[in-house]
C-alpha positions in Angstrom: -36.3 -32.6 -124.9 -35.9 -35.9 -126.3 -40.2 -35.8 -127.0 -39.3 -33.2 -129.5 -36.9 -34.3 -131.7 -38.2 -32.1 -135.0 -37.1 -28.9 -133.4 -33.6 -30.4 -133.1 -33.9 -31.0 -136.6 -35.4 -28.4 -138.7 -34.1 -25.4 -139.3 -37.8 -23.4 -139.8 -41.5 -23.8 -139.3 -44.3 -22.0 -140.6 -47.4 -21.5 -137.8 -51.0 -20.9 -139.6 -53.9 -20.2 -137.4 -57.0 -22.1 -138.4 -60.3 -19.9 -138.3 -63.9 -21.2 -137.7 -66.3 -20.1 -140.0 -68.5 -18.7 -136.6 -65.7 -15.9 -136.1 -65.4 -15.5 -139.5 -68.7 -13.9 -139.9 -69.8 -13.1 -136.8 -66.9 -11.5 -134.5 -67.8 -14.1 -132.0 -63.9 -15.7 -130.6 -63.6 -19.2 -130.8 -60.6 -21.2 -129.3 -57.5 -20.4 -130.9 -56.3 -23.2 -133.2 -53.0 -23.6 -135.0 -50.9 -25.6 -137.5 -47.4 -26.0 -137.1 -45.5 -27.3 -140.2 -42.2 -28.4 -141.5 -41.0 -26.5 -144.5 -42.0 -29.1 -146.5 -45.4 -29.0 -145.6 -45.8 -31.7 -143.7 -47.1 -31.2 -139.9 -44.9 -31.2 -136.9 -47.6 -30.1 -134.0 -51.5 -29.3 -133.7 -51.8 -26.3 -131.6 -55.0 -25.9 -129.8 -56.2 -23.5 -126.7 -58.4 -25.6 -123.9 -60.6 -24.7 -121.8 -65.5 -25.2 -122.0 -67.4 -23.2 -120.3 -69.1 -19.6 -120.1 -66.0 -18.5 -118.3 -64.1 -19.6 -121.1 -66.6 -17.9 -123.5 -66.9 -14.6 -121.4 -63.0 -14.2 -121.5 -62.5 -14.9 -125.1 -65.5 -12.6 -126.3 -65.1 -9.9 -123.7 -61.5 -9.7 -122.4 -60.4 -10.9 -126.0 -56.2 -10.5 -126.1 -56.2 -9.8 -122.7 -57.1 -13.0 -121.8 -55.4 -15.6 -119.9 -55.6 -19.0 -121.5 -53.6 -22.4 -121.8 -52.4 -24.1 -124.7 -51.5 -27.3 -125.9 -49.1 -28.8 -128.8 -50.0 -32.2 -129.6 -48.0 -34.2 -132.1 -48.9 -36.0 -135.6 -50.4 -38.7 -133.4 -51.8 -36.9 -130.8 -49.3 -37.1 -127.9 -48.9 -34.0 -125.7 -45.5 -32.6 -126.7 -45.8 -29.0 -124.9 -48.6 -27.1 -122.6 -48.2 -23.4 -122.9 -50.1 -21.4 -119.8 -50.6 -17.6 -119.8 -51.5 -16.1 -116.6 -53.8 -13.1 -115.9 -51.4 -10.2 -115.4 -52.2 -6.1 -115.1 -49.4 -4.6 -118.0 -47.2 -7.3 -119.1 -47.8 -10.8 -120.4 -45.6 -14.1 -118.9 -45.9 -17.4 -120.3 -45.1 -20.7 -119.3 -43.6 -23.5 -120.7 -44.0 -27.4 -119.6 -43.3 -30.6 -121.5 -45.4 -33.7 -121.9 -44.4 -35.0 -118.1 -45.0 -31.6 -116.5 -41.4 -30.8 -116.4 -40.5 -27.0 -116.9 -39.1 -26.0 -119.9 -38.6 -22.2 -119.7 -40.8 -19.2 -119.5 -41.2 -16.1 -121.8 -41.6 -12.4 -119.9 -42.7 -9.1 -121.9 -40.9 -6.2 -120.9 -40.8 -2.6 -121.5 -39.0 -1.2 -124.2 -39.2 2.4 -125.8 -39.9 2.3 -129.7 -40.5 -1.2 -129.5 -41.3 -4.6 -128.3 -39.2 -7.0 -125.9 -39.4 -10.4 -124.4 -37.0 -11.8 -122.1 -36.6 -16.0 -122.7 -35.7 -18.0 -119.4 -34.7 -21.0 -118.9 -35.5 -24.0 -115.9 -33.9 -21.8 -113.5 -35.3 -18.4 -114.6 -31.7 -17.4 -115.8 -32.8 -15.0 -118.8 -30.9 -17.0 -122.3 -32.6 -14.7 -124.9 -34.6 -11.5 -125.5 -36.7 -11.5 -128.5 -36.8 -8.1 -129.7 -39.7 -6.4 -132.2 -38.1 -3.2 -134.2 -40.6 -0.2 -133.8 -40.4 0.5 -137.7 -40.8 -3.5 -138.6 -43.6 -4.7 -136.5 -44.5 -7.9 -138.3 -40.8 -9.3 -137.5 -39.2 -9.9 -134.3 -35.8 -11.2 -133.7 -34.5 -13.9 -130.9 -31.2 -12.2 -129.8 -28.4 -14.1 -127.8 -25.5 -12.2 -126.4 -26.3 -9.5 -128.9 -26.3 -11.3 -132.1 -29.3 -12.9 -133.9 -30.2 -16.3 -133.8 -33.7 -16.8 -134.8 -36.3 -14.8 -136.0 -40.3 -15.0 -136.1 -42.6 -12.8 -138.8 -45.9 -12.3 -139.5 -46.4 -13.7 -143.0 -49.0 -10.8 -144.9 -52.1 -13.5 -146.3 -53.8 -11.0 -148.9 -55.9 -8.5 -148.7 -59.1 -10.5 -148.7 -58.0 -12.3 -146.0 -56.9 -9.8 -143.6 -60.2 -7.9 -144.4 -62.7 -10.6 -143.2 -60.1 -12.8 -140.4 -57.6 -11.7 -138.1 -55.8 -15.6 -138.7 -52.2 -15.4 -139.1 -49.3 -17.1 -140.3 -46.0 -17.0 -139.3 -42.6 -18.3 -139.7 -40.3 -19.1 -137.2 -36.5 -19.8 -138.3 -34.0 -21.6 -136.1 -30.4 -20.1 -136.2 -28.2 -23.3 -136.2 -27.1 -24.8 -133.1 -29.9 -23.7 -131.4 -30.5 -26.1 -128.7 -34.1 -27.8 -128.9 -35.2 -26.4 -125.3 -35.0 -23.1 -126.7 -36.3 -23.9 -130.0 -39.5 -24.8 -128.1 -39.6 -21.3 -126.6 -38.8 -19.3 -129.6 -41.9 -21.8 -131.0 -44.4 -20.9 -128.2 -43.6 -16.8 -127.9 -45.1 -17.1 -131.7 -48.5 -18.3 -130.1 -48.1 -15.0 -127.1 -47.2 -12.6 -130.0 -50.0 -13.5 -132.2 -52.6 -13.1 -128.8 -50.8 -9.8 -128.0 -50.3 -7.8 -131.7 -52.1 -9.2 -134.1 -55.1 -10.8 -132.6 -58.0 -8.2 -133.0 -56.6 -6.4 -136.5 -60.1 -6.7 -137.5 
C-alpha cells in the first residue's frame, strides 16, 4: 500500500460529505461526494461516486440506499489511490476494495446480528481480519474489533439541527488504533462511505 502512505501515518480522519445545492432543496440525489481530511484540516483524499446516465439517475433517485454504485478516492493531485465497488445484492451489502493498479485490497460483508449492526473485514484472500460492530443503543458509532478488542472506531459526527433538518450530509470520524497496518486502514476508511449509504443516507 505504498500509494497510501497517510493512512500509515495518521492516527484519525474526519470524512464530510459535500451536498449540492439541487438535493438540498429539491430531494432529487446527486452523486455522492466526500472530503477526507487529516486532523489538521488539511485533505488526504477526494471521494467521489461515478457513473452518467439515466440508469445512474433512475437508481439514485428511485432505488436511493439500495443502490449499487462505485466509488473512487483520488489524492491531493488527482491520482487514483482506491476504487470502492458495491454490488446489487437482495439483504446484505458487500463492498470491494481495489487499489490504483487494480490489485485487491480487501472486501467489507454486512452480516446479521441481533440488536445490532455487523460487518465482517476481509483481506486478499477473503480470510475475515475484523468485524466492525454498531451497538444497538449507540447507532451513530461503530467499532473495528480484532480478536475481540477494539482497534478503531468510526462515528457519525451530529452537524446541528439546521443541518440535519434540510440535508441528510454527514460527517464522520474514523480513528486508527496504533499499529494498524495501512491495508486495513483503507478498509476501516471505505466501510465509512457503505455505512453512510446504508444508515444514515435518507434521514431526511
Amino acid at each position: 500500500m505504498s500509494n497510501l502512505p497517510v493512512l500509515a501515518q495518521t492516527p484519525s480522519l474526519v470524512v464530510k460529505q459535500q451536498k449540492e445545492m439541487l438535493e438540498v432543496f429539491t430531494g432529487f440525489e446527486t452523486k455522492n461526494r466526500y472530503l477526507v481530511q487529516m486532523p489538521d484540516g488539511q485533505p488526504a483524499f477526494y471521494a467521489a461516486e461515478v457513473g452518467a446516465g439515466a440508469g445512474a439517475f433512475f437508481m439514485r433517485s428511485f432505488l436511493k440506499n439500495s443502490r449499487p454504485f462505485t466509488m473512487q478516492l483520488l489524492d491531493p493531485h488527482g491520482n487514483m489511490s482506491l476504487s470502492l465497488r458495491r454490488p446489487w445484492t437482495w439483504f446484505f451489502s458487500e463492498l470491494h476494495v481495489t487499489d490504483a493498479t487494480g490489485q485487491v485490497v480487501g472486501s467489507l460483508h454486512q452480516k446479521f446480528k441481533f440488536f445490532g449492526r455487523l460487518f465482517e473485514v476481509t483481506d486478499t484472500s477473503g480470510q475475515v481480519v475484523a468485524e466492525i460492530q454498531g451497538p444497538m443503543f449507540r447507532p451513530w458509532t461503530f467499532k473495528v474489533i480484532v480478536g475481540g478488542h477494539e482497534v478503531g472506531q468510526i462515528s457519525k459526527k451530529w452537524s446541528g439541527l439546521l443541518k440535519e433538518a434540510f440535508t441528510d450530509a454527514d460527517t464522520f470520524g474514523v480513528q486508527f488504533g496504533q499499529g494498524m497496518p495501512p491495508n486495513h486502514r483503507a478498509l476501516v476508511l471505505a466501510a465509512t462511505f457503505l455505512i453512510d449509504f446504508l444508515y444514515f443516507e435518507d434521514n431526511n
